[in-house]
ZADO-1210 file (C-alpha; in nm, 4 decimals, padded with zeros to 6 digits):
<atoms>
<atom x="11.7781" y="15.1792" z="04.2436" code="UNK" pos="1"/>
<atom x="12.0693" y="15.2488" z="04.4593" code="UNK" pos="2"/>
<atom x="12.2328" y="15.5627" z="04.5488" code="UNK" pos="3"/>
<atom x="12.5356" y="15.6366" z="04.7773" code="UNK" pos="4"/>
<atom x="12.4101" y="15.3356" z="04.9548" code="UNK" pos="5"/>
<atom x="12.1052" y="15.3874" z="05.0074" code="UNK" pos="6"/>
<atom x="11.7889" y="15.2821" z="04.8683" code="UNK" pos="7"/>
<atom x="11.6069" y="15.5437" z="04.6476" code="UNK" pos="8"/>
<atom x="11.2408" y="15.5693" z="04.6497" code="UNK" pos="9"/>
<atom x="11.0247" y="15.6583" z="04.3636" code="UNK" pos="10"/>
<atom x="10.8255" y="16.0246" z="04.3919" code="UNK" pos="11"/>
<atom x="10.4655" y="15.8988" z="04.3970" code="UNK" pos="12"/>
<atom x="10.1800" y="16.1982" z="04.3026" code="UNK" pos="13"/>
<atom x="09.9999" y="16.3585" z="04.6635" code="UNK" pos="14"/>
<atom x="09.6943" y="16.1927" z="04.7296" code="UNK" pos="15"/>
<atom x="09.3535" y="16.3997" z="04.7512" code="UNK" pos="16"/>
<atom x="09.0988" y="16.3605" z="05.0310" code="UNK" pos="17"/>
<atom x="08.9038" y="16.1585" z="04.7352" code="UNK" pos="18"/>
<atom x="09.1251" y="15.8484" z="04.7295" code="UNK" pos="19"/>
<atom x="09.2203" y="15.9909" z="04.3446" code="UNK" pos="20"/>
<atom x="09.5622" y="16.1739" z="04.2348" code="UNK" pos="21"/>
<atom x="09.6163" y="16.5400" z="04.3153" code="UNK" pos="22"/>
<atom x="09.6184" y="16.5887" z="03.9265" code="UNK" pos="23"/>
<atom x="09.2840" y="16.4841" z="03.8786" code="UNK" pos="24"/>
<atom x="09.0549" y="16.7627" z="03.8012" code="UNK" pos="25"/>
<atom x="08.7736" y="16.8396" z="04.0559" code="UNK" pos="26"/>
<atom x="08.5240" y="16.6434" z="03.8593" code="UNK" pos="27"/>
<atom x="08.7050" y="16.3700" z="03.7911" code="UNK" pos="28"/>
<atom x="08.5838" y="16.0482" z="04.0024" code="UNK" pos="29"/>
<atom x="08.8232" y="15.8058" z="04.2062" code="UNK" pos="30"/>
<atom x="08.9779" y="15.5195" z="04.0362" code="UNK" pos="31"/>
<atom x="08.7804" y="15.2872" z="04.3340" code="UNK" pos="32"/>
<atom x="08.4585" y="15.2654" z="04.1490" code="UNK" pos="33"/>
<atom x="08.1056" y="15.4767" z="04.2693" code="UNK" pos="34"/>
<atom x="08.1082" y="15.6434" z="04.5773" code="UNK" pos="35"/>
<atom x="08.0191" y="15.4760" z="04.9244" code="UNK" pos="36"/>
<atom x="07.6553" y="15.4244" z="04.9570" code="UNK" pos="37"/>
<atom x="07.4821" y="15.4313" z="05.3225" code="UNK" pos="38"/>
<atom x="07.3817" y="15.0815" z="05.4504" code="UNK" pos="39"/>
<atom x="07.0023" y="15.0016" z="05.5660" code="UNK" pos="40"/>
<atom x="07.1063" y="14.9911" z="05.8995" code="UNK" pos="41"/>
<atom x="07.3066" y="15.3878" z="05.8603" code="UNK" pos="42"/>
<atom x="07.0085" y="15.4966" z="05.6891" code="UNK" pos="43"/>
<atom x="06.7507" y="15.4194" z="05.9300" code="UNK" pos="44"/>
<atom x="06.9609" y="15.4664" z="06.2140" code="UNK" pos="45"/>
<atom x="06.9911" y="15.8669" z="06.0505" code="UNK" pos="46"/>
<atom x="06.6044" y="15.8509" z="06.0024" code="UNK" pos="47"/>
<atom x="06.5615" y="15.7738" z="06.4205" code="UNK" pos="48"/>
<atom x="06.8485" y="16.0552" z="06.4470" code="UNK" pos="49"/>
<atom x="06.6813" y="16.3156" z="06.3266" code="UNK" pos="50"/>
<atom x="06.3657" y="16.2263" z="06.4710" code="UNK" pos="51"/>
<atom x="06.4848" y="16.2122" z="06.7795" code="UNK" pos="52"/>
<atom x="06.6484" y="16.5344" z="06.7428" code="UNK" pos="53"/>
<atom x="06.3298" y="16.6926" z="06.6579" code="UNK" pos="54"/>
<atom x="06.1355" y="16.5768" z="06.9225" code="UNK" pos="55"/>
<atom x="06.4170" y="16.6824" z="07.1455" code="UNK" pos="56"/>
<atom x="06.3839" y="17.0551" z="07.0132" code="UNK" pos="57"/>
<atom x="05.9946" y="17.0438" z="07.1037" code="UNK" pos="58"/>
<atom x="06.0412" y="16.9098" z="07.4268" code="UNK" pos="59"/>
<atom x="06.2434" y="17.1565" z="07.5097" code="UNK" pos="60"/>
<atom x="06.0772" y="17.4536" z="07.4031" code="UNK" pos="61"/>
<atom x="05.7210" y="17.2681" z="07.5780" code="UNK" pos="62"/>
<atom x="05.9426" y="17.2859" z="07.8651" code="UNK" pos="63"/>
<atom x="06.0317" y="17.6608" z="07.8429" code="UNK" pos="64"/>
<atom x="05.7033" y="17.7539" z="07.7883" code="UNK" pos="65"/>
<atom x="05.5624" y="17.5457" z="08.0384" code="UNK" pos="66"/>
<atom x="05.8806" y="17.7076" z="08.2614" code="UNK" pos="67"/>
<atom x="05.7714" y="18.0354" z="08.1920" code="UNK" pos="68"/>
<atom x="05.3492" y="18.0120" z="08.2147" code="UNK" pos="69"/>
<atom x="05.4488" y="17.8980" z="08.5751" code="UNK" pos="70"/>
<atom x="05.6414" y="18.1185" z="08.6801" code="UNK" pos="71"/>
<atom x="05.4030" y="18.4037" z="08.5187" code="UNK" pos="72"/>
<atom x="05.1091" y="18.2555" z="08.6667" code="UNK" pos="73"/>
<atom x="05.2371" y="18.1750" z="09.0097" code="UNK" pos="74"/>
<atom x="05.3847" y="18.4711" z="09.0719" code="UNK" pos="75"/>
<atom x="05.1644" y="18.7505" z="08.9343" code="UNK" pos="76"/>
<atom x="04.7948" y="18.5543" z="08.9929" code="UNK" pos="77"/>
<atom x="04.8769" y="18.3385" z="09.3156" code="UNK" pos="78"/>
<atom x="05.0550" y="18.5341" z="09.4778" code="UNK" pos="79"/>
<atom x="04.8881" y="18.8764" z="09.3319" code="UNK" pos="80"/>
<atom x="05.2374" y="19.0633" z="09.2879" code="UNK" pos="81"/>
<atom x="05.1867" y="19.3656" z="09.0822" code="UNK" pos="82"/>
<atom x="05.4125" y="19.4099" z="08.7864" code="UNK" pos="83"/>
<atom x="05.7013" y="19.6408" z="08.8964" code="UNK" pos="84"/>
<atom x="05.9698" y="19.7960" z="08.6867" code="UNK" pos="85"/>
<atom x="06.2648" y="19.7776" z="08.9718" code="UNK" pos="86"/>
<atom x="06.2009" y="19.3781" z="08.9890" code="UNK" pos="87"/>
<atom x="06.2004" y="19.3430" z="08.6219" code="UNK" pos="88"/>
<atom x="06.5896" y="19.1981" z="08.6330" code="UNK" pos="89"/>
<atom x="06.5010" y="18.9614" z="08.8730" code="UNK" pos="90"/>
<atom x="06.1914" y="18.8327" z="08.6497" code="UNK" pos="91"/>
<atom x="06.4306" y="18.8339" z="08.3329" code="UNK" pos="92"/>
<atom x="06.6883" y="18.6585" z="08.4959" code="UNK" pos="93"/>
<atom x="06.4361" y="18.3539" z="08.5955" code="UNK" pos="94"/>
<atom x="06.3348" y="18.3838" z="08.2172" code="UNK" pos="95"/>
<atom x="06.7236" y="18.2987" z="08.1413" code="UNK" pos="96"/>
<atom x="06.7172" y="18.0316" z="08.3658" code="UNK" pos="97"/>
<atom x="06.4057" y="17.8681" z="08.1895" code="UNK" pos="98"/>
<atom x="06.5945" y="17.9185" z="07.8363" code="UNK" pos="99"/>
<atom x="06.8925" y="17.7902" z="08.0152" code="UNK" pos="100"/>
<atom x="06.7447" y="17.4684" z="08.1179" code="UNK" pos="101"/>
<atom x="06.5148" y="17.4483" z="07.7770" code="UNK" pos="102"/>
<atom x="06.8897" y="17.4317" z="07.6122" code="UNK" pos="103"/>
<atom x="06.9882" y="17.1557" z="07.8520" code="UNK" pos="104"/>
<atom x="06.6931" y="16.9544" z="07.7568" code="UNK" pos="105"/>
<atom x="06.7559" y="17.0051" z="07.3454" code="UNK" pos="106"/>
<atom x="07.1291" y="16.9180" z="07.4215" code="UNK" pos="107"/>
<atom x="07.0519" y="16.5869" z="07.6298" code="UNK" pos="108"/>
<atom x="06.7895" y="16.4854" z="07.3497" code="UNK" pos="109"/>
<atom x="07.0390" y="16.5566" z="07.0362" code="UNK" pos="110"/>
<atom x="07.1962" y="16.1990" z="06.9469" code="UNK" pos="111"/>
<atom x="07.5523" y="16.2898" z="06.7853" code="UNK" pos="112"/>
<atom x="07.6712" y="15.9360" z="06.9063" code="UNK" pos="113"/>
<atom x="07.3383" y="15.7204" z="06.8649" code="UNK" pos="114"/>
<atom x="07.4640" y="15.5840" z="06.5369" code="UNK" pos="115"/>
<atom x="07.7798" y="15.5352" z="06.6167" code="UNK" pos="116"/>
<atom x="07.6919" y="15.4027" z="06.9535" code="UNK" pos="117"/>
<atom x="07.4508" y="15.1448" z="06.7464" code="UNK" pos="118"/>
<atom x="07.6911" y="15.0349" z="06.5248" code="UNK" pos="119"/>
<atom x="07.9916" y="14.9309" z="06.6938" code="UNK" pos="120"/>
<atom x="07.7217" y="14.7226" z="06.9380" code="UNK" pos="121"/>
<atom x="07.6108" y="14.5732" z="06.6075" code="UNK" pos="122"/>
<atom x="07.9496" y="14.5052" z="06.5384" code="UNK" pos="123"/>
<atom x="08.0611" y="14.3625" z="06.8793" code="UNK" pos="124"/>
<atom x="07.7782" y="14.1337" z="06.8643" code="UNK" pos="125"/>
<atom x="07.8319" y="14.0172" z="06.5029" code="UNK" pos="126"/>
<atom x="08.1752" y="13.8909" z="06.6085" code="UNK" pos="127"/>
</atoms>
């Protein structure tokens, strides 16, 4: 159709973040078919995600612990320090560093980008 000169476009209905129309009702599916299903390679690569994620989170608090025993042991049965109240910022501020660098540890060992990182290798290579 042409107006003043001008071609005239046709109002299409807002898309959703479904693929469907904005009129469709919340339980209404999209006109593409059944949702996306996970490959073998996304669903393993998850599986070694999460894995690796929880060993990461035991590592790190083995390393805290370890951290802290150390520190504990060194301090007040090698070295025979007594336990005094006046130092008792300096020993909780050593106990902040060992969470500090138990967080480091859980943060390193957390793979975000492992499947991604996996995938567009897989891809790269495929080509």
């Amino acid at each position: 159709k042409r107006q003043d000169g001008a071609v005239a476009m046709e109002m299409q209905p807002l898309k959703s973040a479904e693929g469907g129309d904005a009129a469709d009702g919340p339980g209404t599916r999209p006109r593409g078919g059944t949702k996306k299903e996970k490959s073998v390679l996304q669903a393993k690569l998850t599986q070694l995600a999460v894995q690796i994620g929880k060993a990461g989170l035991a590592m790190s608090a083995i390393t805290v612990i370890i951290l802290v025993l150390y520190f504990v042991i060194e301090t007040f049965v090698v070295q025979g320090r007594p336990w005094l109240a006046e130092c008792a910022p300096v020993y909780v501020q050593y106990w902040v560093k060992f969470f500090i660098i138990g967080v480091t540890v859980l943060v390193v060992a957390v793979p975000e980008g492992l499947p991604l990182a996996v995938t567009i290798s897989l891809a790269y290579s495929v080509k």
